[in-house]
Biotite code that builds the C-alpha atoms (Angstrom):
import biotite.structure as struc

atoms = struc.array([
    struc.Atom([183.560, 92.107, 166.804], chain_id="A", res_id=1, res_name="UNK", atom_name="CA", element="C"),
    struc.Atom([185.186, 92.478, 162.923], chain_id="A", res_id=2, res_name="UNK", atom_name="CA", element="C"),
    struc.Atom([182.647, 91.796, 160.646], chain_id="A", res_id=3, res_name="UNK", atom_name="CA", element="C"),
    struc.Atom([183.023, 89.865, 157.836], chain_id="A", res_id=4, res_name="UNK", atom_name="CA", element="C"),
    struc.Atom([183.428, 92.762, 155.642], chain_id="A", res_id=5, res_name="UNK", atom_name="CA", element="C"),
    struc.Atom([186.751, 93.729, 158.216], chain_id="A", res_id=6, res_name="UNK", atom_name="CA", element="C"),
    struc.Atom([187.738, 89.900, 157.829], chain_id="A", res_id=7, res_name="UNK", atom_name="CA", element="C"),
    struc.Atom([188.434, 90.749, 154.031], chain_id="A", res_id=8, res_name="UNK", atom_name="CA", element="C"),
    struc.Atom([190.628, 93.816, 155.258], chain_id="A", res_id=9, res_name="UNK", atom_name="CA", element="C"),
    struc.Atom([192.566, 91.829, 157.735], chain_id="A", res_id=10, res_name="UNK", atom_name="CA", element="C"),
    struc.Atom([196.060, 91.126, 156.382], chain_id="A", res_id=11, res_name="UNK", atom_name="CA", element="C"),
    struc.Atom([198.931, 89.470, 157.285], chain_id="A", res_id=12, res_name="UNK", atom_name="CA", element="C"),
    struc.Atom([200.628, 92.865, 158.256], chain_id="A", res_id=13, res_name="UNK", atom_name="CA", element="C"),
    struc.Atom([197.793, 93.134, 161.208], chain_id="A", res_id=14, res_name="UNK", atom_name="CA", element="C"),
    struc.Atom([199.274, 90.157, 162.897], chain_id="A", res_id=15, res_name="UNK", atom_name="CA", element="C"),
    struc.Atom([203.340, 89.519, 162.232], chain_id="A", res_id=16, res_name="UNK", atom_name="CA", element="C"),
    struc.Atom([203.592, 92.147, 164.854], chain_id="A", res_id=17, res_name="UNK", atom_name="CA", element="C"),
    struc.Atom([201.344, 90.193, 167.226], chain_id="A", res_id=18, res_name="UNK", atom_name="CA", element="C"),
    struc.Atom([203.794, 87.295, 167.182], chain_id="A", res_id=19, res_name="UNK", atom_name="CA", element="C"),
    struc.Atom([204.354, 85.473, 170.379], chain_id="A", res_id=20, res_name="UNK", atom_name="CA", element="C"),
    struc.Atom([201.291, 87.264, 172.017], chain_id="A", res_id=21, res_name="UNK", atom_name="CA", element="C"),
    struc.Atom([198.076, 85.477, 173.486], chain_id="A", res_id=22, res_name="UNK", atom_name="CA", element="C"),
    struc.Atom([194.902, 84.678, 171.416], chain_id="A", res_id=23, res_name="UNK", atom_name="CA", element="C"),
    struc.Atom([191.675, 83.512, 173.228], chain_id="A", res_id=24, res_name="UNK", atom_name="CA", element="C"),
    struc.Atom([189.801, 81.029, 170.907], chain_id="A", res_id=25, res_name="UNK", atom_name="CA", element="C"),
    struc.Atom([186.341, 80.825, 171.891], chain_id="A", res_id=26, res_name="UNK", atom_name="CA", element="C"),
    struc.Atom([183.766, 77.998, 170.342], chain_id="A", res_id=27, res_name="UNK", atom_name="CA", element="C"),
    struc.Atom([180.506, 76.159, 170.322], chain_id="A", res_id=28, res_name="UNK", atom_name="CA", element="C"),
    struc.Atom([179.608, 75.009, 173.282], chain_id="A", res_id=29, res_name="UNK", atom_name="CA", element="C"),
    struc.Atom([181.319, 77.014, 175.741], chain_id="A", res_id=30, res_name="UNK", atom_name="CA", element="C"),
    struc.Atom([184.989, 75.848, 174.725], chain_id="A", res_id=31, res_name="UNK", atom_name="CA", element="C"),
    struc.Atom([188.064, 78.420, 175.551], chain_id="A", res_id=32, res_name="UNK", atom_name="CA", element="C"),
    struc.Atom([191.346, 77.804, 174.618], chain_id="A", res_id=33, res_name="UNK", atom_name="CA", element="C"),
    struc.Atom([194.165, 80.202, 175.505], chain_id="A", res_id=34, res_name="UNK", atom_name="CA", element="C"),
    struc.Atom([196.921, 79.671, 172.724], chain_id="A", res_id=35, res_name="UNK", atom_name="CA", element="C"),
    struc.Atom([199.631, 81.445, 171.341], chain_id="A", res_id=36, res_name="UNK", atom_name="CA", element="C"),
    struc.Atom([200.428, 83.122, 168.097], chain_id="A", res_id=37, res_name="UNK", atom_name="CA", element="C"),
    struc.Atom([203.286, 81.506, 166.750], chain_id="A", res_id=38, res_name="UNK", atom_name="CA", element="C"),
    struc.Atom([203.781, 81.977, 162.764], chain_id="A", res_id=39, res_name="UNK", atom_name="CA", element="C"),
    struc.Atom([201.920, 84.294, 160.168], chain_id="A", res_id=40, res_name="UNK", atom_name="CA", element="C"),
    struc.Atom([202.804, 82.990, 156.528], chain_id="A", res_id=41, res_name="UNK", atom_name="CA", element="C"),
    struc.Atom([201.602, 84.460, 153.513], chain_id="A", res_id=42, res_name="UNK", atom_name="CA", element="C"),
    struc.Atom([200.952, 82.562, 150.762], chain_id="A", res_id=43, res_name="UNK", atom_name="CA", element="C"),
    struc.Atom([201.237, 84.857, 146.909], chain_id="A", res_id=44, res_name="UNK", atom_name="CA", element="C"),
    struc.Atom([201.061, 81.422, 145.806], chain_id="A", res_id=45, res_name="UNK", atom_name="CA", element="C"),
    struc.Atom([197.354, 80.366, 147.260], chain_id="A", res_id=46, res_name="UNK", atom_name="CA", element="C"),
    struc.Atom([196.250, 84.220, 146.541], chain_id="A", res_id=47, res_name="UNK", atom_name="CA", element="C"),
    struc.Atom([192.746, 84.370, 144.517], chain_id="A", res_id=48, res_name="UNK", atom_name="CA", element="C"),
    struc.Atom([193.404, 86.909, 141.025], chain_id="A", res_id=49, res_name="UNK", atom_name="CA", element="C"),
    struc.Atom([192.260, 90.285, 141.891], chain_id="A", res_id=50, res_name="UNK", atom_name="CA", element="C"),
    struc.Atom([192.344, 89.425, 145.956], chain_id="A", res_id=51, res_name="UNK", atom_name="CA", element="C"),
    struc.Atom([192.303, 92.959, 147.742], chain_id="A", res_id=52, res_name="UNK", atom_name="CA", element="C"),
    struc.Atom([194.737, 91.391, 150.103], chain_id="A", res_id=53, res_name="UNK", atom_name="CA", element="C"),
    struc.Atom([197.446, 88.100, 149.895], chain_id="A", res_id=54, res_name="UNK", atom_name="CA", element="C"),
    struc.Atom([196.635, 85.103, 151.410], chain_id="A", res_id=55, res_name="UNK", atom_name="CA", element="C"),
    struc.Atom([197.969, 84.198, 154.599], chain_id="A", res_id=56, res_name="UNK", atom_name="CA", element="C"),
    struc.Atom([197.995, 81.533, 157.423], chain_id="A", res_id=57, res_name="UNK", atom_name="CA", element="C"),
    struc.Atom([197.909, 82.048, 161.088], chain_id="A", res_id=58, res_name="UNK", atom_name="CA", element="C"),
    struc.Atom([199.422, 78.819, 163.223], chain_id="A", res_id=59, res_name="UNK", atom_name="CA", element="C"),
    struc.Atom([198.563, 79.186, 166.847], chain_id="A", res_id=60, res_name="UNK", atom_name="CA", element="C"),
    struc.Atom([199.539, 76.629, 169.516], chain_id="A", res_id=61, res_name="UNK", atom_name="CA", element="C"),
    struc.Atom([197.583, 75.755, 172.900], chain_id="A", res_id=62, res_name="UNK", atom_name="CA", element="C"),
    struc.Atom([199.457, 77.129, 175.994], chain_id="A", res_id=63, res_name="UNK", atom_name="CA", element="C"),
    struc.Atom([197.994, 74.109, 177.524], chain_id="A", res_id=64, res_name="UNK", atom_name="CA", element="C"),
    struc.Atom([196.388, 70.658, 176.990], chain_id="A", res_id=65, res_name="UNK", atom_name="CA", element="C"),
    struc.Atom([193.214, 70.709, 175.652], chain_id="A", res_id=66, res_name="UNK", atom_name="CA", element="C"),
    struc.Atom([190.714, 68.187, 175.229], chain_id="A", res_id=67, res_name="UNK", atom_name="CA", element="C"),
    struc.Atom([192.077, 65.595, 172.838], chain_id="A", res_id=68, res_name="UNK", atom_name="CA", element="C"),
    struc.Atom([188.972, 65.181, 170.859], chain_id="A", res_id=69, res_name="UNK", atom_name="CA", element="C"),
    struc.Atom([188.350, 69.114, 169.388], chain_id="A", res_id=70, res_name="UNK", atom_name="CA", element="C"),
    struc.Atom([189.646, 68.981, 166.060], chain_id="A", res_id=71, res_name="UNK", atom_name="CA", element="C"),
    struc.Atom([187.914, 72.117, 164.613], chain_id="A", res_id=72, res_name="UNK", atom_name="CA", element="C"),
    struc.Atom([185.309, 74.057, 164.275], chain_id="A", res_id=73, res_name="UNK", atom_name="CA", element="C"),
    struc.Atom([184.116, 77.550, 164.039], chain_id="A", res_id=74, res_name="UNK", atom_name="CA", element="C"),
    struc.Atom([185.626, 80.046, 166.757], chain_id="A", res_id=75, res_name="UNK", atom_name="CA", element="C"),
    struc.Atom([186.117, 83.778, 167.589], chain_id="A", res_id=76, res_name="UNK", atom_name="CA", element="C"),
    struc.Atom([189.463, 84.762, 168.165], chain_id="A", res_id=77, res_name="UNK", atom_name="CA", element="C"),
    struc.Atom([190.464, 87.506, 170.714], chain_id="A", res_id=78, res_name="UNK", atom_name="CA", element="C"),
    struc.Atom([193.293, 89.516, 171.309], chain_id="A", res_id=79, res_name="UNK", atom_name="CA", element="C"),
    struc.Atom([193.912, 92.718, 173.877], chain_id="A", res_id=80, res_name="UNK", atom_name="CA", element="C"),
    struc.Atom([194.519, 94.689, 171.302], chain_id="A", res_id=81, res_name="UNK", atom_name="CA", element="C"),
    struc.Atom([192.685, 93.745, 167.805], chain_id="A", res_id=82, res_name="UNK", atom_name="CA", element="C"),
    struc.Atom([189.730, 92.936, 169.839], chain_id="A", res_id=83, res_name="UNK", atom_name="CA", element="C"),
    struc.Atom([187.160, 90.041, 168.252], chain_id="A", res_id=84, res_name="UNK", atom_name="CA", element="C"),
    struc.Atom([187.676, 88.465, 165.169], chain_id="A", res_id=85, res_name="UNK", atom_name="CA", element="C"),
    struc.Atom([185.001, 85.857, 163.660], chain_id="A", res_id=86, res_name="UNK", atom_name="CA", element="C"),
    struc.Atom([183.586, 83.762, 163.630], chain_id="A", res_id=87, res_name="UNK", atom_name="CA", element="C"),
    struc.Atom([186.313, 81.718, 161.604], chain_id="A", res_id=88, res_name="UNK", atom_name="CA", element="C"),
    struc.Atom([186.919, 78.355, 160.697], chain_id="A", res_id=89, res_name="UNK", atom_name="CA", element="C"),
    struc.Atom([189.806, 76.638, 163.134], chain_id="A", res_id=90, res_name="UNK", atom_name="CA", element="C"),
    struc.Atom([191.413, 73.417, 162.410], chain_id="A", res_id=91, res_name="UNK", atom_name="CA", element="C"),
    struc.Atom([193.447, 71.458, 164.530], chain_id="A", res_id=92, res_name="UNK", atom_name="CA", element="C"),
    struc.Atom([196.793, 70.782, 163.019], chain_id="A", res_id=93, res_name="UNK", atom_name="CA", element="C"),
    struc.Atom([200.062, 68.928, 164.326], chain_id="A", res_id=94, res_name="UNK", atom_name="CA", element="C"),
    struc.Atom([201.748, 69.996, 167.148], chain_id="A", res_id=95, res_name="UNK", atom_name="CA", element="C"),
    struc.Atom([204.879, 72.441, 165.322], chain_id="A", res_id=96, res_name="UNK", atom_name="CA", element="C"),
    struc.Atom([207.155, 73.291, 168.477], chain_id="A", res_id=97, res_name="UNK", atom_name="CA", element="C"),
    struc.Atom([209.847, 70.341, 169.125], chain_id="A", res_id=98, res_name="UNK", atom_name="CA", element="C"),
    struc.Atom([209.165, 68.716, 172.488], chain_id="A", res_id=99, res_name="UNK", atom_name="CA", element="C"),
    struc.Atom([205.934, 69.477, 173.209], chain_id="A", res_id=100, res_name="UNK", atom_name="CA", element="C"),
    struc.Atom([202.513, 67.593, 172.972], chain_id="A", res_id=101, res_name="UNK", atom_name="CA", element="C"),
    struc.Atom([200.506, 70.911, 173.103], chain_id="A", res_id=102, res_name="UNK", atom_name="CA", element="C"),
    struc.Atom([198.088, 71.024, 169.806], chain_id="A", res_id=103, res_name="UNK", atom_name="CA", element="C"),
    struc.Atom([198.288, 73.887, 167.186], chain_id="A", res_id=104, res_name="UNK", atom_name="CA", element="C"),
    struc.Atom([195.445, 74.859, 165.394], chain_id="A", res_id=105, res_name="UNK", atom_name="CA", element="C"),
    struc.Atom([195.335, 76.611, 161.428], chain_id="A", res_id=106, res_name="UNK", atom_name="CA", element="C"),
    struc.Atom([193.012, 79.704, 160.452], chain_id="A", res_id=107, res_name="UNK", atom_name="CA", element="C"),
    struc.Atom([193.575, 80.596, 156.765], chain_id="A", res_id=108, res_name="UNK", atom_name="CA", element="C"),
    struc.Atom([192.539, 83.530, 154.699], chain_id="A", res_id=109, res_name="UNK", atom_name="CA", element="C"),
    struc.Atom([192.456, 83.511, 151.963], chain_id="A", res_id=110, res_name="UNK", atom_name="CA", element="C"),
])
């Protein structure tokens, strides 16, 4: 698992590379949802003064229906190769892809 010391040193650059791959995010209660990485912004903009890294923003999209009520929450997110990340705040944002239903979810750092 990163610790939150290695969530400071995470960067955008760990990720952009990552795009299209599978992320497992695991929650409270048991919940697993198998989603997909699908944009890695960063953000100079949103960046805190003297910020060892630029903030950036992860969108990641359900590869399948979930269970229309989880909005957010705190999860751990796992990939094959970065390993375990978290925990980290996950919201539920608008679906992004054109034509699907399938729910995208927002982790920031910042």
């Amino acid at each position: 698992m990163i610790t939150t010391l290695d969530l400071e040193e995470l960067s955008s650059a760990d990720f952009t590379p990552l795009l299209g791959s599978i992320f497992v995010l695991s929650g409270e209660g048991g919940t697993v949802i198998s989603t997909r990485l699908l944009s890695c912004v960063e953000s100079v903009a949103s960046t805190m003064p003297g910020s060892p890294r630029g903030a950036f923003t992860l969108i990641l999209e359900a590869t399948d229906a979930v269970v229309t009520t989880l909005r957010g929450g705190s999860f751990l997110l796992q990939h094959d190769v970065m390993g375990t990340i978290g925990p980290l705040h996950v919201e539920r944002v608008l679906s992004v892809t054109a034509g699907t239903r399938l729910p995208a979810f927002q982790v920031i750092f910042n």
